[in-house]
N, C-alpha and C positions, 0 to 999 in steps of 0.2 A: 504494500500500500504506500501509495504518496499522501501526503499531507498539504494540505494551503494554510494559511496560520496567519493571524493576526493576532499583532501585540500592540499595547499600551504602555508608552511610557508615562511612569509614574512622575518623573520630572517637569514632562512639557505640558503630558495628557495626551501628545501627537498619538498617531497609530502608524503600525511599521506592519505590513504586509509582506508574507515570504510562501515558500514551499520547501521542502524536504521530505526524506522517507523516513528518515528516523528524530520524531518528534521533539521527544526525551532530552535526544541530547542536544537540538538544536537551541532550545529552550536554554539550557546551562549556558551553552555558547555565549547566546546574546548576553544573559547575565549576567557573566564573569570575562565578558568584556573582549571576546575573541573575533567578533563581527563588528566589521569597522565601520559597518551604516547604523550601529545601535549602541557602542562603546560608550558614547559620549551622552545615552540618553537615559541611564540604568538608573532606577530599578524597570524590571519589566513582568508588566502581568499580561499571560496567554489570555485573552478574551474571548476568542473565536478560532474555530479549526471546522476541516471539513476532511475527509478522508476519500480519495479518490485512486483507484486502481491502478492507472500509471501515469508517469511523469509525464505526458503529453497535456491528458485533462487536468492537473496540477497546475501547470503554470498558465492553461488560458485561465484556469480560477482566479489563478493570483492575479492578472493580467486587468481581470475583468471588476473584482473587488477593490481595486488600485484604481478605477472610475473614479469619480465625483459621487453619479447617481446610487451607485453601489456604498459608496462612505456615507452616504448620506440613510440608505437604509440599514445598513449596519449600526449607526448610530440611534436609528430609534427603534428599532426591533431590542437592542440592548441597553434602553434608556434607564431602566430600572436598575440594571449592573452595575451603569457606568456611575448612577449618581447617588446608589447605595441605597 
């Protein structure tokens, strides 16, 4: 399985949008500061994931969640989440 993944940074609030197949440790990655698009924006909470079969429909996911319209529904499907 591939993964699409969206994170929150705890510092700005931004959301950081990715893919990978192994979740878990992509997740640590970001955290402890080894991805150099999210190093700088730690802490980070997973918000959202989707799990897709192979890398191809992965990254149109991510491709397509990295929209506007798509941030924009992500944002209020998880409005209760986001604002606790």
């Amino acid at each position: 399985m591939y993964y699409t993944y969206v994170l929150q940074s705890m510092k700005d609030m931004d959301f950081y949008t990715g893919c990978t197949k192994d979740l878990k440790l992509r997740f640590e990655q970001h955290n402890k500061g080894l991805v150099e698009s999210t190093k700088h924006r730690k802490p980070l909470n997973l918000i959202y994931y989707e799990a897709c079969f192979n890398q191809s429909d992965a990254r149109k996911r991510e491709k397509y969640l990295k929209s506007y319209n798509e941030k924009m529904y992500l944002k209020r499907r998880l409005k209760s989440y986001l604002t606790g």
